[in-house]
N, C-alpha and C positions, 0 to 999 in steps of 0.2 A: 827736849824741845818738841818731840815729834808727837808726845801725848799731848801737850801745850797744845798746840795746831789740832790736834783731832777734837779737842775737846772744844774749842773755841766752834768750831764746823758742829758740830753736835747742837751747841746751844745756838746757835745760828739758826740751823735747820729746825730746833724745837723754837724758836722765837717765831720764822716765820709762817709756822705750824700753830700758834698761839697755845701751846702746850709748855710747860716747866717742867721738869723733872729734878724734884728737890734734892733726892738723893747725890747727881751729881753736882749742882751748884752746892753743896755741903759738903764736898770731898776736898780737905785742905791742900793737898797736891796741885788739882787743876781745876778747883771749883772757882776762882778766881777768871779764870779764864772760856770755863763754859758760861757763868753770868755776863762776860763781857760780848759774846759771840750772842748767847741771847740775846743782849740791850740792842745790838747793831741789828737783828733780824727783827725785831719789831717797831724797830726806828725805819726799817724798810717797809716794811708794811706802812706803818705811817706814812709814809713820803709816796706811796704808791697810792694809797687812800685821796689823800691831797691833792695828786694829779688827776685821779681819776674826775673828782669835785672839778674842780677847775676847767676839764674837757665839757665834762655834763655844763656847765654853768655858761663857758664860751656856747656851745650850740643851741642854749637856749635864746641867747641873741637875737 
């Protein structure tokens, strides 16, 4: 479980890095689990993106 959680914090941290690291999303053990930690760190990036639009957009008003 405790590699499951690191690896997921990993691809996380390389999502919101906007870097991949194929080698671990390839590793059958926990590469499931670093692509999923990626998908959520660049789904945060998107949604920080988003907001940022939306502030600039409001003060253009």
């Amino acid at each position: 479980m405790e590699d499951a959680l690191l690896a997921y914090a990993n691809g996380r941290a390389d999502g919101l890095a906007s870097r991949r690291d194929q080698q671990r999303a390839a590793d059958p053990g926990t590469g499931a689990d670093y692509r999923i930690g990626f998908l959520d760190g660049r789904l945060e990036v998107f949604r920080l993106h988003a907001q940022l639009r939306k502030i600039v957009e409001d003060a253009g008003d």
